[in-house]
C-alpha positions as CSV (number, residue, x, y, z in Angstrom):
1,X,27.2,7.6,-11.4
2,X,28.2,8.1,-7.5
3,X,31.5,7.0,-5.7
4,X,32.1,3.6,-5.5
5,X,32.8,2.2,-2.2
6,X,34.9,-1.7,-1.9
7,X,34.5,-3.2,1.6
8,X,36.0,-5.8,2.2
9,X,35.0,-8.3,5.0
10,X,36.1,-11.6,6.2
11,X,35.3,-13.6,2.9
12,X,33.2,-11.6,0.4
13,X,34.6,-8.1,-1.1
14,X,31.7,-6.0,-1.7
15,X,30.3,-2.8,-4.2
16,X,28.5,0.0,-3.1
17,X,27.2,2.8,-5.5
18,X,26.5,6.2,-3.9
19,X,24.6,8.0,-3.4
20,X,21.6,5.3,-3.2
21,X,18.0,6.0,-3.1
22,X,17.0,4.8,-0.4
23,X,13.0,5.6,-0.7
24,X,11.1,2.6,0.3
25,X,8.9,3.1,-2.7
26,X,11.7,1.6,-4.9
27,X,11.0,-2.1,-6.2
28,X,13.2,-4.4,-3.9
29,X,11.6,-7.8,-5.3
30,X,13.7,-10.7,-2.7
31,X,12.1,-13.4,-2.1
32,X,12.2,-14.8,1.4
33,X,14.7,-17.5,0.9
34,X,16.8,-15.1,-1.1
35,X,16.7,-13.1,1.4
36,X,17.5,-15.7,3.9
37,X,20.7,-16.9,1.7
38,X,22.1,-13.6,1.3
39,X,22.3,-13.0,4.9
40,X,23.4,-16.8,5.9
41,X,26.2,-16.5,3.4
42,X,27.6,-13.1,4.1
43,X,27.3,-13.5,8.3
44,X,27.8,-17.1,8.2
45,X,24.2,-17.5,10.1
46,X,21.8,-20.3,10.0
47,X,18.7,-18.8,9.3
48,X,15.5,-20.3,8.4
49,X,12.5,-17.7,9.3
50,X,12.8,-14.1,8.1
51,X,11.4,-13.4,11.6
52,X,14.8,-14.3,13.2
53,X,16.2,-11.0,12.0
54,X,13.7,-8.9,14.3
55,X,16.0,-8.1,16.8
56,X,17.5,-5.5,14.8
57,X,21.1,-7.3,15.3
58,X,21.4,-8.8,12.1
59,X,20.5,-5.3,10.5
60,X,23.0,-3.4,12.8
61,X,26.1,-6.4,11.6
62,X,25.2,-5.4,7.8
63,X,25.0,-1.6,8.0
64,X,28.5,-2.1,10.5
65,X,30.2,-4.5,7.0
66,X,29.4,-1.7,5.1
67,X,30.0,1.3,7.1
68,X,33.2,0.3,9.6
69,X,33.1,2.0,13.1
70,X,29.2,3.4,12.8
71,X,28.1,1.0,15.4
72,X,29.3,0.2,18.6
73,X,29.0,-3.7,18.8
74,X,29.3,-4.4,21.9
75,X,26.6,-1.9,22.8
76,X,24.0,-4.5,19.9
77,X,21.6,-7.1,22.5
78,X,22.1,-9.8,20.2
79,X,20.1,-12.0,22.2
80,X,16.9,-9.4,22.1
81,X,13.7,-10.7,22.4
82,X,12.0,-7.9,24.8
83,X,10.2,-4.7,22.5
84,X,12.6,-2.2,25.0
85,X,15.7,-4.4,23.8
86,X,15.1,-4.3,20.6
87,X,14.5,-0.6,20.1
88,X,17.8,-0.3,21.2
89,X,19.2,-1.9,18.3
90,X,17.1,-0.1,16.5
91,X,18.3,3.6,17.5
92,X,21.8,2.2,17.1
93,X,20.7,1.4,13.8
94,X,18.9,4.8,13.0
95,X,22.0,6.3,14.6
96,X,24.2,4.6,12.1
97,X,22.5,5.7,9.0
98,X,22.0,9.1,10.2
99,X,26.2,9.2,10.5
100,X,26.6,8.0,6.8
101,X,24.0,10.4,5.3
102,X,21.3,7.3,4.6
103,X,18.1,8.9,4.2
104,X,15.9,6.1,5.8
105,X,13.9,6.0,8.3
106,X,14.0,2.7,10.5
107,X,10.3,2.2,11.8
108,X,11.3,0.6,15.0
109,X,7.5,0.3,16.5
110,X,6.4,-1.8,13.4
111,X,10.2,-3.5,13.2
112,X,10.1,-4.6,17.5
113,X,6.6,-6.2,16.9
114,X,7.9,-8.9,14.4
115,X,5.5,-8.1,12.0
116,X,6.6,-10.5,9.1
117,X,5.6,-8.0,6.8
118,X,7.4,-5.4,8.2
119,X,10.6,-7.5,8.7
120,X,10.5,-8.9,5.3
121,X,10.3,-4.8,3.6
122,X,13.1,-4.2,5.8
123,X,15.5,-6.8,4.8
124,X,14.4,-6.0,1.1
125,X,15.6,-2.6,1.5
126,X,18.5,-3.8,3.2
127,X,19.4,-6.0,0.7
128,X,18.8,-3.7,-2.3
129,X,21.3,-0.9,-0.2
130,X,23.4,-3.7,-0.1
């Protein structure tokens, strides 16, 4: 019953309904290898460990398909593997969601660790936004 959004990015077209709730309490069910699917397919990735998205990149290339111009790429460490680098993709992140009015908070201390618990909720809620 909100606005509906079409992006459209290299091959996929995509739907958004807003607003979204975006309360981590709501049921976002992916598996792991769902999850891993969805994002090989729609970045054209190579995935196999949900721990690969940690680095926040991955997260910041999403939110960037679906909200053009919120994140400056070139300022994403793709190749982050230090806690200090990847809380820098995680502001830029945080920053990015903020801009488009998404009420979530992105728990960068739990998120930089690797926590596959942590990572896996994350790309849940990702995907369920999605």
């Amino acid at each position: 019953a909100g606005l509906m959004w079409f992006v459209a990015s290299c091959k996929h077209t995509f739907r958004i309904n807003q607003p979204f709730n975006s309360s981590s309490t709501m049921a976002n069910f992916s598996s792991r290898q769902e999850l891993l699917t969805f994002l090989n397919e729609l970045l054209d990735l190579k995935l196999k460990k949900i721990e690969e998205t940690a680095s926040g990149a991955i997260f910041c290339q999403v939110i960037e398909i679906l909200f053009p111009n919120s994140i400056p790429l070139q300022r994403i460490d793709w190749d982050a593997k230090l806690d200090y680098q990847r809380e820098s993709n995680y502001r830029l992140l945080q920053t990015a969601l903020n801009k488009n009015h998404i009420k979530r908070y992105v728990d960068s201390a739990k998120l930089c660790s690797g926590s596959y618990k942590d990572i896996l909720k994350f790309n849940q809620w990702l995907k369920a936004f999605f």
